[in-house]
C-alpha positions in Angstrom: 2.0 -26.9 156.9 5.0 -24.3 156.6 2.9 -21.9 159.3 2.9 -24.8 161.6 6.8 -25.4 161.1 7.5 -22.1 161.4 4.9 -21.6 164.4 7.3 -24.6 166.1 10.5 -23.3 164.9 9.9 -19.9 166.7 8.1 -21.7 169.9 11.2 -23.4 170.1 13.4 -20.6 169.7 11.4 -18.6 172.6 11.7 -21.8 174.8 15.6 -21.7 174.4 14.9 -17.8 174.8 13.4 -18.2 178.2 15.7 -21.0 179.5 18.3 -18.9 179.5 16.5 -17.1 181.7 15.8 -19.4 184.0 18.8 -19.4 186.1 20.3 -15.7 185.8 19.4 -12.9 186.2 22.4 -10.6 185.7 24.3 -10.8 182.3 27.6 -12.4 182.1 30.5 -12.6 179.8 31.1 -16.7 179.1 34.4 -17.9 178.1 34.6 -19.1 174.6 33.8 -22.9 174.3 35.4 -25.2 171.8 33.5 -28.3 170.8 35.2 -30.9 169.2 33.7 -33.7 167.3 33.0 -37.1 168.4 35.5 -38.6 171.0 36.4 -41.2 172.9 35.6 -40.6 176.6 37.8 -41.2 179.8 36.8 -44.8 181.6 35.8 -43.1 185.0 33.2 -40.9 182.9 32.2 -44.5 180.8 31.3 -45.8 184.0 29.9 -43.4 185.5 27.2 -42.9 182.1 26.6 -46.6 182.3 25.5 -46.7 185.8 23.4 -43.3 185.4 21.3 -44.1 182.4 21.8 -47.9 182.0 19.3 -48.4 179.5 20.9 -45.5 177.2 20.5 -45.6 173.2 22.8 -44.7 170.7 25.3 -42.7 173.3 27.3 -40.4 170.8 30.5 -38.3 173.0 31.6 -34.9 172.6 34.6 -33.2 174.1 33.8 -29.4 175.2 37.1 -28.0 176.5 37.5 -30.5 179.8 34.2 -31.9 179.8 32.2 -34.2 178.2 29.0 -34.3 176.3 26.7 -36.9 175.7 23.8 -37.5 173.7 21.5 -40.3 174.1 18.0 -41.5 173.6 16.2 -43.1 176.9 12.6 -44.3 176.2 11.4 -42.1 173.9 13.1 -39.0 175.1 16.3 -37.4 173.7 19.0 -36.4 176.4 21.7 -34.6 177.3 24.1 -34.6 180.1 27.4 -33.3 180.9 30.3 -34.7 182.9 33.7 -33.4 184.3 36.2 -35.5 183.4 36.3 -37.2 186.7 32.4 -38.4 186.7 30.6 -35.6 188.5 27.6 -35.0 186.1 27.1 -31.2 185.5 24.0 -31.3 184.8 20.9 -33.9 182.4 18.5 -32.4 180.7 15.7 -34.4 179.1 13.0 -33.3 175.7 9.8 -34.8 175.5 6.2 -33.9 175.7 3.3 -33.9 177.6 3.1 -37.9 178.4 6.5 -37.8 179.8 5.3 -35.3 182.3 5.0 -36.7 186.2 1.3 -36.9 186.7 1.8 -34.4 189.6 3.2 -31.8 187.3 0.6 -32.0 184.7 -2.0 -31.5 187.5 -0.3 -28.2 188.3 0.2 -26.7 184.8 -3.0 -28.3 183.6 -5.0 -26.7 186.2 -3.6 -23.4 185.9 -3.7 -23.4 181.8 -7.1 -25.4 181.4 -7.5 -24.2 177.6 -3.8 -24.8 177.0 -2.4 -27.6 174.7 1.3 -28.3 176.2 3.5 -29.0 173.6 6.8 -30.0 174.8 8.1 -30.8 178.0 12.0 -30.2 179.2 13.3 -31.7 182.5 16.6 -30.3 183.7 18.1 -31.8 187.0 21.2 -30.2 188.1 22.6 -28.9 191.6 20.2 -31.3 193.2 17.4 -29.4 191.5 14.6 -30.6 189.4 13.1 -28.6 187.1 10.5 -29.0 183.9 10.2 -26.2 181.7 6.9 -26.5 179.8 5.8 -25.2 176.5 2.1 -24.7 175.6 -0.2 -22.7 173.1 -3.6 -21.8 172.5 -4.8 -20.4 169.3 -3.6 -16.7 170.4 -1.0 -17.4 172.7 2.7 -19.0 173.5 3.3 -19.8 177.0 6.7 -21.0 179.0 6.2 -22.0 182.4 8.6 -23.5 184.6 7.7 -26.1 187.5 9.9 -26.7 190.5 9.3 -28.3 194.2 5.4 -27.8 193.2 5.7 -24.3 192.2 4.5 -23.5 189.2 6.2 -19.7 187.3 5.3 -18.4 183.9 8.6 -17.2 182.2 7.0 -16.5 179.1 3.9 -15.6 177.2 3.8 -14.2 173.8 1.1 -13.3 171.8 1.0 -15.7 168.5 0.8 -13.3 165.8 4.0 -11.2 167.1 5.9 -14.4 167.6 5.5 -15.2 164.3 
């Protein structure tokens, strides 16, 4: 039991690891960010959340420097999105697993990773862009790909034993 929570624990840190990858390329210095506890949000944003994710659990705000955080359950997926403070979502990214993966993106990883158990599925949509990232393992490997427009791009593979 503790090698498969740490086996998870470390698949998930890799995952987090390789989305950071995903959209540069070149290093960059951030600005510092200052999250502040649970907040009330602005009406515009409200409204704007409602009409997104209308059937949104347990919606829980955050306040990171001018925009806004929210947490939510939807189905039986946990989400995040992020707003400016005038509506314009930044950017909804959804954690699941392999049932909550479109059928035509399980054809695509399952047929390139036949021997592959996919253990969690993440769906990010932002800039118009829809992306799952897509965790799997077999009993020597860790593999992150990442699916987008029907192309399928391995952004990770590590072997088990030197993950661990």
């Amino acid at each position: 039991m503790k090698l498969q929570l740490l086996s998870r624990w470390s698949f998930g840190l890799l995952t987090l690891l390789a989305a950071s990858n995903l959209y540069a390329q070149e290093v960059k210095e951030l600005p510092t960010v200052t999250v502040k506890a649970t907040t009330n949000v602005n009406q515009t944003v409200s409204n704007v959340f409602q009409t997104d994710f209308k059937d949104a659990v347990n919606p829980k705000w955050y306040k990171i420097d001018k925009d806004y955080l929210v947490q939510f359950i939807k189905g039986d997926m946990k989400n995040n999105a992020l707003y400016r403070k005038n509506g314009y979502m930044i950017y909804h990214i959804a954690y699941g697993n392999e049932k909550n993966l479109p059928d035509d993106v399980r054809k695509i990883v399952k047929s390139n990773y036949v021997d592959y158990t996919i253990t969690n599925a993440i769906n990010v949509h932002q800039d118009n862009r829809n992306i799952w990232v897509v965790n799997m393992e077999d009993s020597k490997h860790l593999v992150i790909v990442r699916v987008e427009n029907g192309e399928i791009e391995e952004v990770g593979n590590y072997d088990r034993q030197q993950a661990l």
